[in-house]
N, C-alpha and C positions, 0 to 999 in steps of 0.2 A: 658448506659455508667457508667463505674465506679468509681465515683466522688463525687458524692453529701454528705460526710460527709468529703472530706477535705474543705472544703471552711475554709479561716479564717487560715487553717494550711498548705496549701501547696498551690500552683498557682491555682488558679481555671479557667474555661473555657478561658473565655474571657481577661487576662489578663496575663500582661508580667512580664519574671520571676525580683523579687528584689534579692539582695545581703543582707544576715544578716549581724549581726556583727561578725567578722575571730574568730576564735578561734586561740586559743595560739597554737603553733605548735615546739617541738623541732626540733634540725638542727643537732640529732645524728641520725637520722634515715637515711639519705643521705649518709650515713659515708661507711658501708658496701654496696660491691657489691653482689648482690643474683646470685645465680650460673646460670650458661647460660646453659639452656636446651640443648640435642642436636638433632637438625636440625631433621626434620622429610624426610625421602629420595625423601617420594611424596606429594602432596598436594591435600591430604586426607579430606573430612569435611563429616561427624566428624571423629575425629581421632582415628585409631584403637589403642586396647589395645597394640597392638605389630604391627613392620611394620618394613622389613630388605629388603634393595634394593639386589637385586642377580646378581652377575656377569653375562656379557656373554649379548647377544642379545634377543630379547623381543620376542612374536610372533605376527606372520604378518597373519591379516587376510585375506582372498581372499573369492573369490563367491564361491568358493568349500571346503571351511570349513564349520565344520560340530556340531552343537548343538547337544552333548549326555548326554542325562539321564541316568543313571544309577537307574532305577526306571520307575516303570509303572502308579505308582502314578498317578492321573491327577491333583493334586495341583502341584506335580515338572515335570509333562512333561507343565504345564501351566505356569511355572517361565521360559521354557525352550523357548515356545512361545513369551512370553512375552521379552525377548530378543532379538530372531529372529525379532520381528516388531520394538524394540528399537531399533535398529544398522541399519533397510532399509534403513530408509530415508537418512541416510546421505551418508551410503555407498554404497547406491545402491544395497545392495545383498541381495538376498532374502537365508538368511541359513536356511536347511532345519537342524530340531528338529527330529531325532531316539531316541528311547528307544534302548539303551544298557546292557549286562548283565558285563562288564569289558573296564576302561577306555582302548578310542581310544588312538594313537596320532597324534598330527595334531588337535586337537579337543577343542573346548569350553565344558570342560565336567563339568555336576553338577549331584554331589553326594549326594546325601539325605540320604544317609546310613552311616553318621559320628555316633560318640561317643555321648550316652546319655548326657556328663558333657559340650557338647556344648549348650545347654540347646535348647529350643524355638527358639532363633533368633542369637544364635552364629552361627561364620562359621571359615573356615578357606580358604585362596588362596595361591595357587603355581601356579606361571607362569615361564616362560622361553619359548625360541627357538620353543621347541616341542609340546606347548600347555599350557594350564589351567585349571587346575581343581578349582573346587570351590564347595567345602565339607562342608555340614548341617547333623546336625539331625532334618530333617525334611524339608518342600517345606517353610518354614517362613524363615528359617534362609537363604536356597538358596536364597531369595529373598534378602536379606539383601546385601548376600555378592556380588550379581549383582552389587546393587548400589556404592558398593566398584569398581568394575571392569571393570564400563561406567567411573569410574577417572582415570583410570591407561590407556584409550585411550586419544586421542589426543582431545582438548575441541571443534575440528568442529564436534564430532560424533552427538553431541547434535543439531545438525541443521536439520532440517524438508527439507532440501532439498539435492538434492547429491553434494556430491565436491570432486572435484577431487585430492587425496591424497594417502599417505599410510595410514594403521590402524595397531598399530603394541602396544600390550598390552607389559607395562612396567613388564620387570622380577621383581619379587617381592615376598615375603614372608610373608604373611598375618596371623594373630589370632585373633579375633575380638568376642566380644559379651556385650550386654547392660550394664550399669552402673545401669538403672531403665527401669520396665516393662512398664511403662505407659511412653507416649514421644508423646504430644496432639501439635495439633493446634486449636483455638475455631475462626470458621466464622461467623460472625456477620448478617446472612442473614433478620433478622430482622427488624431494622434500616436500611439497602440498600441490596435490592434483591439482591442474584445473581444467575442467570438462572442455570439448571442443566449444561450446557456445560461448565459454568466458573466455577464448583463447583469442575465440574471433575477436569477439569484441576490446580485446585490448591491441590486437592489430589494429582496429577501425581507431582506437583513442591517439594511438602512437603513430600514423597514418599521417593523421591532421596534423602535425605539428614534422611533416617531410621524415621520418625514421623511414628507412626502406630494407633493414633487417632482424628477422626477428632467429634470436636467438635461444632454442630451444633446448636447455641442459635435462636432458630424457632419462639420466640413469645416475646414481649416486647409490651411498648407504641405504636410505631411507626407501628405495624402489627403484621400479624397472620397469617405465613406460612407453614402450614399442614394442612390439608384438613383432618377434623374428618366425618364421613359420619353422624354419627349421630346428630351433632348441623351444617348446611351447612352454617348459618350466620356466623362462624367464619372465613370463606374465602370470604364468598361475603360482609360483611362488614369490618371484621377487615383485609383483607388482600388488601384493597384498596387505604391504604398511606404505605407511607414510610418518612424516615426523608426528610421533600424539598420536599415532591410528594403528590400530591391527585390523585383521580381517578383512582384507576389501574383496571383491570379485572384479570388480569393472573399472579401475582405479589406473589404465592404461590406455593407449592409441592404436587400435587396432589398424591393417594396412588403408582399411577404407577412412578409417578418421585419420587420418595422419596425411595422407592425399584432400582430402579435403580443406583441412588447413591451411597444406600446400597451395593448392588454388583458390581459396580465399587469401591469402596473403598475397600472392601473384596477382589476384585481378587489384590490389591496392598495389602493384610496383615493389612488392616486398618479398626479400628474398629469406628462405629460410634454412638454415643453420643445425644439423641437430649436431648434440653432442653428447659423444657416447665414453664418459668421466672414465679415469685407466692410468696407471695401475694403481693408484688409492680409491678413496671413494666406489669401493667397486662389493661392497657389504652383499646386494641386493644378487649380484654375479654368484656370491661365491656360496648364495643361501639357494640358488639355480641350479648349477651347474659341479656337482661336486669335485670334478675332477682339477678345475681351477684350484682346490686349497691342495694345500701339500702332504694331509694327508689323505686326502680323495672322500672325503666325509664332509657334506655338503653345514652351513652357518646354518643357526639360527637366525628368520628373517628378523629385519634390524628396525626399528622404530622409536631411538632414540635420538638424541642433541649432540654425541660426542662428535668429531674432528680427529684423522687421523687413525682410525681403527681398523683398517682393512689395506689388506694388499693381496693380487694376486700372486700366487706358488710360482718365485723366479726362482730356486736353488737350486734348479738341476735342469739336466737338455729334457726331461720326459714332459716335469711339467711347462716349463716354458714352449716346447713344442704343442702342448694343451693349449697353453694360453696364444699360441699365433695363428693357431685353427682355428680358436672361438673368435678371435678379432677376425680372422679373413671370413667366417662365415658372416658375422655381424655387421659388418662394414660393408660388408656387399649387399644383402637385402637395403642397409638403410638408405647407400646409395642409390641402387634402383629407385628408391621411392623419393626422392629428393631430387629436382633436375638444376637446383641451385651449386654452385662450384666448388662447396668450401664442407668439411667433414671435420667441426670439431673432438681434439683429440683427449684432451683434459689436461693430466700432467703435471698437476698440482700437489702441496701435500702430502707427499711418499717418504715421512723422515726415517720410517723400517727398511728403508730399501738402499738395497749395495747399488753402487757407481754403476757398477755390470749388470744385475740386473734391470735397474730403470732402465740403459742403456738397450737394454733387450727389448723390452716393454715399447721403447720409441720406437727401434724397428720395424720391427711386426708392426704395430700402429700404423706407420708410415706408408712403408711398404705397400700394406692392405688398402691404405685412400689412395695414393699415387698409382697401383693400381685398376683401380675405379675410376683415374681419370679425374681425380678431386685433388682440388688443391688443400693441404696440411694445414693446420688452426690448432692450437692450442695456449693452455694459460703461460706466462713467462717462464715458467722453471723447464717449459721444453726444451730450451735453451743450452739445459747441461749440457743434453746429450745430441749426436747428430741428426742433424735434419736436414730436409732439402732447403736447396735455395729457392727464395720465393715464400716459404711457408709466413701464416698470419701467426703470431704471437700477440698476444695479448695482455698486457701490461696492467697488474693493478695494484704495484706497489702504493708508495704513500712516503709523505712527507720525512720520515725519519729512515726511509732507503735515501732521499735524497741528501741529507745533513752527510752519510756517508762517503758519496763522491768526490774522489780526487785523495779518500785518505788512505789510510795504512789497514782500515778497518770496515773497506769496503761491505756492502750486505752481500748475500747469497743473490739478491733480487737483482741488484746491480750489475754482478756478474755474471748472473746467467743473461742480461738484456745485453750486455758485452758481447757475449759468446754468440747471441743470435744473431745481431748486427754486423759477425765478423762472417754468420752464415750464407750471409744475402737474406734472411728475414725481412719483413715488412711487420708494422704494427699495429695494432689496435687499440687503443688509449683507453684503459679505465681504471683509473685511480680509485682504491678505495675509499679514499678521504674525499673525494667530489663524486666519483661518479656510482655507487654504491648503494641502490635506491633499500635497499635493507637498513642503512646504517638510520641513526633515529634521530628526527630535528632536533632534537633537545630531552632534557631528562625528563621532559612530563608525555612527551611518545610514547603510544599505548605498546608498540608493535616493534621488532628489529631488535638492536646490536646496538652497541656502541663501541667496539674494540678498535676501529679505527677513526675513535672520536665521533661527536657529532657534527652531523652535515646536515646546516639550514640551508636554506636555498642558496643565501648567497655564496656560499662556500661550494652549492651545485654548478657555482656559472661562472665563480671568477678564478679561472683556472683557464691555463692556454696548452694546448696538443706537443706546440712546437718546444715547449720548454718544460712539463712537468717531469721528464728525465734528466733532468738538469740540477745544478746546482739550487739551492733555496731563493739565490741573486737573479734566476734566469739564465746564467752561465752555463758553459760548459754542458751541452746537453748531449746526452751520451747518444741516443736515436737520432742519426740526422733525418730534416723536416721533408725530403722527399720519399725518405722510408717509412710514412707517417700514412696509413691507410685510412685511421678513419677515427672513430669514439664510441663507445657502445657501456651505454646504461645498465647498471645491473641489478636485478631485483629480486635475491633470495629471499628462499622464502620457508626456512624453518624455525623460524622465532616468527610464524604470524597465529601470535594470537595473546591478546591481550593481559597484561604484567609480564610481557617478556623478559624483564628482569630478573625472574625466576622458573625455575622448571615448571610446567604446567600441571593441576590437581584437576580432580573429577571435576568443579566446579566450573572448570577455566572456560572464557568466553572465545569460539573461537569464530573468526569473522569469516563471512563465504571469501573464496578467492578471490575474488572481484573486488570487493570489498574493501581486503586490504593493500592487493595494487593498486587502486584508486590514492587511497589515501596516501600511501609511502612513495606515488610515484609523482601523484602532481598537490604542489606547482613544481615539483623537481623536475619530470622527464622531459618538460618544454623547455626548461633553463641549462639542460643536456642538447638538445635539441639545437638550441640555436649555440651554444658552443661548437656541435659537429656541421653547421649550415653556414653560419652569419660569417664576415670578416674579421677578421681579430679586432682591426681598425674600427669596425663598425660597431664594437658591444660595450657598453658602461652600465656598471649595474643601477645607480639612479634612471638611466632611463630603459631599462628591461624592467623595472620593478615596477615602474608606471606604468606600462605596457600591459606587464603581466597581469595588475590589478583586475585589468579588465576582459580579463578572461576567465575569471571565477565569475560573472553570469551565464558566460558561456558554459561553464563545466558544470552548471547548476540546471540551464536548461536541458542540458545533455543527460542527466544522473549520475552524474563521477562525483562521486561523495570522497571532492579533493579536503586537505588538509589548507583549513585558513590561516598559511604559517605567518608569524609576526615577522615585522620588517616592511609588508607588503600593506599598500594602501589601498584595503578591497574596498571596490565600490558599495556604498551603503553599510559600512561599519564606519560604528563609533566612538570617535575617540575623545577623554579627558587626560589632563594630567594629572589631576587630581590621584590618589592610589595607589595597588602595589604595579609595579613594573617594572620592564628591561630596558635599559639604556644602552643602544647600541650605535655604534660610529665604525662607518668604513670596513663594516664585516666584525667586529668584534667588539666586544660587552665590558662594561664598567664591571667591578670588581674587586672585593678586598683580600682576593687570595685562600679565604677560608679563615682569616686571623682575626682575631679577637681582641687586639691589644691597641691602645693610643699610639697615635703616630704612623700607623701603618702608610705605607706611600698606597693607593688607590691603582689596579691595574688594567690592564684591555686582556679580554682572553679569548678566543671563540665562544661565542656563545652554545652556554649549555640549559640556561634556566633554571640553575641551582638555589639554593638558596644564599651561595655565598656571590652569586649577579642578581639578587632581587632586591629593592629598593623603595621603600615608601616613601612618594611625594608629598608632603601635607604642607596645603596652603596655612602660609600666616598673616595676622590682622595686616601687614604693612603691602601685602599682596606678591609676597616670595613666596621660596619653598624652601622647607630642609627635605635631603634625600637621607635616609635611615635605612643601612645596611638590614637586610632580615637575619642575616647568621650571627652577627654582634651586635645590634642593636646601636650601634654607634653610627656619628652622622657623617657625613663631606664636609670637611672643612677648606676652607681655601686659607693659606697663608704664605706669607711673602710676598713679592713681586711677580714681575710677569718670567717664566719659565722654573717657576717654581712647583713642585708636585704638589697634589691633593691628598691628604690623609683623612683617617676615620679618628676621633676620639668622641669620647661619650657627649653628647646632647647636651647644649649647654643656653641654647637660647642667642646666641649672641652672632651678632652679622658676619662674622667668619663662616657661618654655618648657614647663610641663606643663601638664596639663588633666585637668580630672575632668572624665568622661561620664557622665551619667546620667541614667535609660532617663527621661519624664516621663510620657509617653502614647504608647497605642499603640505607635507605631513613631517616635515623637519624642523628640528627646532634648536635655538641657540638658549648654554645654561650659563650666565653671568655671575661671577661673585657679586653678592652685593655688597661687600667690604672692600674690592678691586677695581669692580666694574670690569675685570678679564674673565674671556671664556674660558669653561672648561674645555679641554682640550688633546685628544689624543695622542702623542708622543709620534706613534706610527700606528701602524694595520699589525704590526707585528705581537704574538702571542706575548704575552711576559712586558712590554710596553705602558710606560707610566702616562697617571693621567694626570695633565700640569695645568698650568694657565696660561695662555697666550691674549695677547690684543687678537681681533679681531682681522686675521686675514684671507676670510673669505672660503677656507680649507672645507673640505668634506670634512674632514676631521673637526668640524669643530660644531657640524651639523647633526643633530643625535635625532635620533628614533625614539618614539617614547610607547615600547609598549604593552 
């Protein structure tokens, strides 16, 4: 897990988030309304670069519609397949796949013979009445723009059984192609097994929504899943815990499961990544292989939560010479079975380890993938020591590496992302504070972490590649945007199982694999998704969030037992204002700080769901509300004029203390003093930002979530 050097500056495992002290916040930033995007026609995720609804009537598919390729290809008459078996189940038709030499009509047609400048994985769709074509250069992009054209049916197609319905593709006019090459998700198989059939299957989840690598972290403390033929102790001993688990037998990827993968992820255009964690996280190694510890006396295998407890024997040439034999033997099987490019190295979390030794440890590492003809991957701290030019680095600092640039006080993270930048490095974006699918929506998440804060969705989506190395302003970004590879989602996974908030008891509830991917990855991993796809220019989270709503029937017809995070306006839920609830604007939550005292100025925080953002709405006889903090029992008062703040004092009945709600949009709503007639009003998006009154102009900020 990715943790062990915030302790002290960010939440750590075990412990619930505080409130700092607010920062100053001005009350001109509320003042201007930002222009209103316009409405996208479908509810696309991710969103294509272009998308025009087409007059006129859609097409309707029946059992004698016809799948044409245009192409003999067998990767695009296999995109062509691969459709036909998408659409059986629910529709009951088995459509039969022709190769064609000129589109039908009447037909599902996919063209792989588009224009070279559609590049790798663009496409483009036309639908109407008469049919659909769906135009690639090449069987990858076909495959892309599928995923586009299982959205533009009705969301029961996604159902594994039949129903009885029409199936009728919405007329539409499609252009679409990446924003970045690389667009990962990383499974944590390490820390909690998950068998090949649940591995698939969350390739096929993360598919849909255009991810095209899956990233596989194979080895840590907690196990060792890959089966090297030449050391067999690293599966029959290291692969016998997991996090919460002793004794396994079969709790690893043997070379035929591990190839199979392979090619289930490859026939989805997905490439896979293993990564073999070094020289921390290496517990499971050194309970294998005894000659790795330094005193040649192999670990007890490891099955617990700590961070930072293992290193391999760098103190002398004999063991370090151990340790570049075990990487050149390991690195070479896993190459072999892997024909994808990239051999992650790990690299993280080694605070026991000398300058010189990690340095060693890169080496070897290096050396051994370069090689193999594999291009170098590892987390950002590879950065210390030398690497090649070209290698992936992978970034997943966080907001408080960022407060550090430019100062005197730079972080370690900062300057090791320095150091690779001056390497010729390329990157990989994932922030733990967005992109983090372990971290927990809020504090009532059964499952996860919070040490890098909590991340609701919107905090999944509104983050940009080109600037989260940068200053807090968007300034100053230390990674220039052509050394920017790609974004890759991450989903550890040894805090999965239920009151993660504390060590786990014989009683504890632990959820199948699947189970808890499901739930900690969507609606996050599509709101990653189209971060690593859409245009920057093209995404606003009001209208991704509408979007997104309506893809919880899809993930319903599917069985991804997603998480119905608040914020989001799912289709067929119900809302009052009447109650307790979250009031959130612009990404971040009303709030009195934790304080208990009269006067307090009212704040914006990230939402956490604590009880110091929880709020009782209760209607009064005059048809307002008072809001009543849950932590202090104290109400919203408005006093002053207009940019004046809102504080909490005790419940007193009187019109300072009420509030008209009303509905504005959608599922937004404006909160009025009734003593003012001014909105409440957020300051800025920014953490520690007061909440004031302003007139009425127009602001996201002034439009609240109630939920």
């Amino acid at each position: 897990m990715r943790w062990l050097h915030r302790r002290g500056r960010r939440l750590v495992a075990l412990a619930t988030a505080a409130v700092t002290l607010p920062l100053t916040a001005t009350l001109s930033q509320a003042a201007a309304a930002p222009p209103t995007p316009t409405p996208a026609p479908y509810a696309l995720v991710p969103q294509p670069v272009s998308q025009q609804a087409v007059a006129g009537e859609g097409f309707a598919l029946t059992a004698q519609t016809r799948i044409s390729v245009l192409s003999r290809d067998s990767d695009a008459v296999g995109v062509g397949t691969y459709l036909s078996k998408l659409l059986a189940p629910a529709t009951g038709y088995d459509l039969k796949v022709v190769k064609d030499t000129r589109a039908p009509k009447n037909a599902l047609v996919l063209d792989p013979n588009g224009p070279k400048k559609l590049g790798a994985e663009g496409y483009t769709i036309s639908s109407g009445k008469d049919g659909v074509v769906v135009k690639a250069h090449g069987a990858e992009g076909l495959f892309r723009g599928v995923q586009t054209l299982r959205q533009l049916l009705p969301a029961a197609v996604e159902s594994r059984t039949k129903q009885s319905r029409a199936w009728t593709v919405s007329p539409a006019k499609i252009n679409d192609a990446p924003r970045y090459e690389y667009r990962g998700v990383m499974l944590d198989v390490a820390r909690r097994f998950f068998p090949v059939d649940q591995v698939k299957r969350y390739i096929d989840e993360a598919a849909a929504y255009k991810i095209n690598t899956l990233h596989l972290h194979l080895t840590d403390d907690q196990g060792w899943r890959i089966a090297i033929d030449a050391l067999p102790d690293l599966t029959k001993v290291g692969a016998s815990t997991q996090s919460g688990f002793t004794g396994g037998t079969g709790w690893y990827y043997s070379a035929a499961d591990y190839k199979e993968i392979v090619s289930y992820a490859s026939s989805r255009f997905m490439t896979v990544v293993p990564e073999i964690d070094g020289p921390g996280h290496t517990m499971a190694a050194l309970a294998s292989v005894p000659e790795l510890n330094c005193d040649n006396k192999a670990k007890p295998p490891y099955s617990g939560f700590d961070v930072g407890i293992s290193l391999y024997c760098l103190e002398d040439g004999t063991h370090t010479g151990n340790m570049r034999r075990f990487l050149k033997t390991v690195i070479k099987e896993v190459a072999k079975l892997t024909p994808g490019p990239y051999i992650h190295l790990g690299g993280d979390e080694t605070p026991q380890a000398t300058p010189e030794g990690y340095a060693s440890y890169v080496k070897a590492a290096t050396e051994a993938t370069t090689g193999r003809h594999k291009t170098v991957m590892g987390w950002h701290q590879l950065g210390q020591s030398a690497i090649p030019s070209g290698s992936i680095m992978q970034y997943w600092g966080e907001d408080d590496d960022r407060e550090s640039i430019g100062t005197a006080e730079e972080t370690e993270t900062i300057r090791f992302v320095r150091n690779g930048v001056s390497q010729g490095a390329k990157f990989v974006m994932s922030p733990s504070d967005h992109a983090y699918l372990d971290m927990k929506y809020d504090v009532s998440t059964p499952y996860g972490l919070s040490w890098s804060g909590y991340v609701p969705v919107q905090r999944s989506y509104e983050w940009d590649p080109e600037t989260v190395t940068g200053k807090l302003d968007g300034t100053g970004s230390i990674v220039p945007a052509k050394k920017i590879a790609g974004v890759e989602a991450a989903l550890w996974a040894d805090r999965a199982y239920e009151g993660s908030g504390s060590l786990p008891t014989p009683s504890t509830r632990w959820p199948e694999p699947r189970d808890y991917a499901d739930y900690m990855s969507f609606p996050r991993l599509p709101a990653l998704a189209e971060v690593g796809w859409s245009p920057q220019s093209a995404r606003d989270w009001d209208g991704f969030r509408q979007r997104l709503a309506q893809h919880g029937q899809r993930w319903t017809a599917a069985g991804i037992a997603y998480h119905a995070a608040p914020g989001i306006p799912w289709t067929g839920t119900v809302r009052t204002v009447e109650g307790v609830h979250v009031l959130e604007t612009g990404g971040v939550a009303l709030e009195n700080g934790g304080s208990s005292s009269d006067g307090t100025d009212l704040l914006m925080w990230a939402p956490n769901r604590g009880n110091n953002q929880t709020w009782t709405v209760a209607p009064q006889s005059d048809g307002t509300y008072t809001l009543t903090a849950k932590s202090s029992g104290k109400c919203a008062e408005a006093a002053g004029g207009a940019g004046a703040t809102v504080v909490q004092r005790a419940c007193n009945g009187q019109t300072g203390q009420r509030w008209k709600i009303t509905q504005a949009d959608n599922d937004r709503h404006t909160i009025a003093s009734a003593a003012t007639g001014l909105l409440l009003t957020a300051a800025s998006a920014a953490n520690g930002a007061r909440a004031t009154q302003q007139p009425d102009t127009g602001s996201t900020l002034q439009r609240w979530s109630i939920d």
